[in-house]
N, C-alpha and C positions, 0 to 999 in steps of 0.2 A: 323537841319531840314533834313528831310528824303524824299525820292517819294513812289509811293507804293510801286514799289520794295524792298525798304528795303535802297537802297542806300544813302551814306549821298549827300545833295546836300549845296555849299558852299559859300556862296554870297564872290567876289569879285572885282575887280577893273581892267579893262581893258582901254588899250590905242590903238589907230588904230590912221590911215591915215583920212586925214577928208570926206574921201569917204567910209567910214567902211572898207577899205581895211587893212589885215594886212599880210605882206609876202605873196600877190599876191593870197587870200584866202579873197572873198570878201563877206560879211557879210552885216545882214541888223536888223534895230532896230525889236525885239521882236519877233524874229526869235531862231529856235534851232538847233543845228549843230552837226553831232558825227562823230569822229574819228576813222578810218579804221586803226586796228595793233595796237600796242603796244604806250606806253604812257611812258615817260623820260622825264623830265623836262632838259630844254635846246636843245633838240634832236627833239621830236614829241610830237604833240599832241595839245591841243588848251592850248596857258597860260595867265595868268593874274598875278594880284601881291594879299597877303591878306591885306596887308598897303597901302592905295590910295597914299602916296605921291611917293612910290616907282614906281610908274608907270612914275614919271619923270624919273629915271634912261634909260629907256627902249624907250620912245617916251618924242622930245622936246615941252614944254608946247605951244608955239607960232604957232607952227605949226602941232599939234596933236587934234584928242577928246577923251573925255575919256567917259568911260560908267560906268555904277554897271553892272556885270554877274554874274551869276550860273555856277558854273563848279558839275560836276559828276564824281566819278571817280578816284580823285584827289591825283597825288604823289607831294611831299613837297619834297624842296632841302633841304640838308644836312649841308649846311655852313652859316645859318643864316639870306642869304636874304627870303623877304616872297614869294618870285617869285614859283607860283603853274604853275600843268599842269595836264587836265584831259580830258576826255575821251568824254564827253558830255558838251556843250556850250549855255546857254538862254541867245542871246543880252539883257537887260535890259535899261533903261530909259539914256539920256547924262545926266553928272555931271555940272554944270555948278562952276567955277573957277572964 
């Protein structure tokens, strides 16, 4: 899927705090978000997983929510986890578990 820009945009899988807070970067359902400077996964930028269950790795399930998002933007780590990080962020709907 694409925007009109041209950019690809990438449905994924986020976990926050169950105040949509995530490292102090407080978010809100159906809301869009973009990232000032450069984008590294693990470093900067907004990330999600492209595998929902891998979002347990990142946030505990008991004590976490989890959403579907949109990232834009989007560099991919290099060692197999599906943990993305991009540029541009659409809260989308909670997952229910």
């Amino acid at each position: 899927m694409t925007n009109p820009k041209g950019t690809e945009i990438v449905p994924v899988f986020k976990g926050f705090k169950p105040d949509l807070a995530c490292r102090d970067f407080q978010f809100a359902e159906g809301e869009t978000y973009e990232h000032e400077g450069a984008v590294d996964v693990c470093h900067s930028g907004f990330h999600a997983v492209e595998l929902p269950l891998d979002a347990f790795t990142y946030y505990p399930l008991g004590t976490s929510v989890f959403h579907r998002v949109e990232l834009e933007d989007v560099r991919r780590r290099e060692d197999g986890d599906s943990k993305v990080a991009g540029r541009k962020i659409k809260i989308g709907g909670s997952l229910n578990l």
